[in-house]
N, C-alpha and C positions, 0 to 999 in steps of 0.2 A: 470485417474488422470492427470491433465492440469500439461506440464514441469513450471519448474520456471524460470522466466525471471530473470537475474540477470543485473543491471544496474549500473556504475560505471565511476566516473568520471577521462578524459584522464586527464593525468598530462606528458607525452612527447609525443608529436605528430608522429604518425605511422601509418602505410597501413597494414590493417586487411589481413593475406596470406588468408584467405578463401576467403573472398568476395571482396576483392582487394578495399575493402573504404577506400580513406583517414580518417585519425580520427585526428585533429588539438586538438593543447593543449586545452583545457578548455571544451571541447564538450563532449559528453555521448555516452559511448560504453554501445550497449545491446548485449545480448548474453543468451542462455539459457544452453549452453556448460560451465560446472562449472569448467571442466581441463582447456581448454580456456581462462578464468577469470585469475584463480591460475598461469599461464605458463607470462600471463600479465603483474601482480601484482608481482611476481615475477623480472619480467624484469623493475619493476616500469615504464612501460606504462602506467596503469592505478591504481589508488588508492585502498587499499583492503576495503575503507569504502563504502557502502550503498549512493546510491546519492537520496536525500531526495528532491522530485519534487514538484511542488508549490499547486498540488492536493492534495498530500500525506498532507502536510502541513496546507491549508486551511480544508479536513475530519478533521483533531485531533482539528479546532478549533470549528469546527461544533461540534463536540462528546465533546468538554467539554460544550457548550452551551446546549446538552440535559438535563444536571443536574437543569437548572434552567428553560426548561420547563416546563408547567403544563400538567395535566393529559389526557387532551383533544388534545393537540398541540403534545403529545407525539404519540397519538392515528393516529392524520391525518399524521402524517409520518411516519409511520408503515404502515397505508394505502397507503399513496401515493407511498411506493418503495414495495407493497405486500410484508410484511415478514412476516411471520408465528411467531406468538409469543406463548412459554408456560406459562402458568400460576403457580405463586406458591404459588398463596393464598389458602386461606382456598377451598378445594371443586375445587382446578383448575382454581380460579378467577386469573386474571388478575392484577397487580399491577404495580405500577410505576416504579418500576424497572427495573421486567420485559420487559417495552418494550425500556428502555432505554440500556439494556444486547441487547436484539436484534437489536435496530438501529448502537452500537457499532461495532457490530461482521462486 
C-alpha cells in the first residue's frame, strides 16, 4: 500500500528541521509524515485544511461533464485510460453508469 502524501498550505514562513527547506508563506508543504503535519498545524505553520491543486480541481470538472456524455464517448474514455469496467446490467452488460462509476473512481 502506497503512504499518503499530505499537502498543505504555509501560512508562516519556516525551515523544514528535516530537510532544512525554506517554506515561504503562501507555498505548499508536502510531507507523507502525518506526526509532521499535526506538530505543524499545531504551531500554525501550516493550515490543517487539504490544499486543493488546479488538477484536483479541473478532474471534478471533467467528472461532472461524464454525466452529460453519451454512451459511446463514455466507452472511448474508458478505453483510452484502460479501466476495467463491471457490468450491472442484465446478464453482466455494460451500462452508462457503469462506466461513468469507473471513469470517476
Amino acid at each position: 500500500m502506497a503512504k499518503q502524501t499530505y499537502e498543505r498550505k504555509v501560512t508562516k514562513g519556516f525551515t523544514d528541521k528535516n530537510t532544512k527547506k525554506p517554506y515561504p508563506k503562501g507555498s505548499v508543504y508536502k510531507s507523507d509524515d502525518k506526526e509532521r503535519i499535526n506538530e505543524l498545524v499545531k504551531k500554525k505553520n501550516i493550515s490543517g485544511d487539504k490544499v486543493k491543486t488546479l488538477k484536483q480541481a479541473q478532474d471534478k470538472v471533467v467528472s461532472d461533464n461524464f454525466e452529460a456524455m453519451n454512451f459511446d464517448d463514455l466507452k472511448k474514455e474508458v478505453d483510452k485510460k484502460s479501466l476495467h469496467v463491471e457490468g450491472t446490467g442484465k446478464n453482466g452488460a455494460i451500462k452508462k453508469e457503469d462506466y461513468i462509476k469507473a471513469l470517476k473512481v
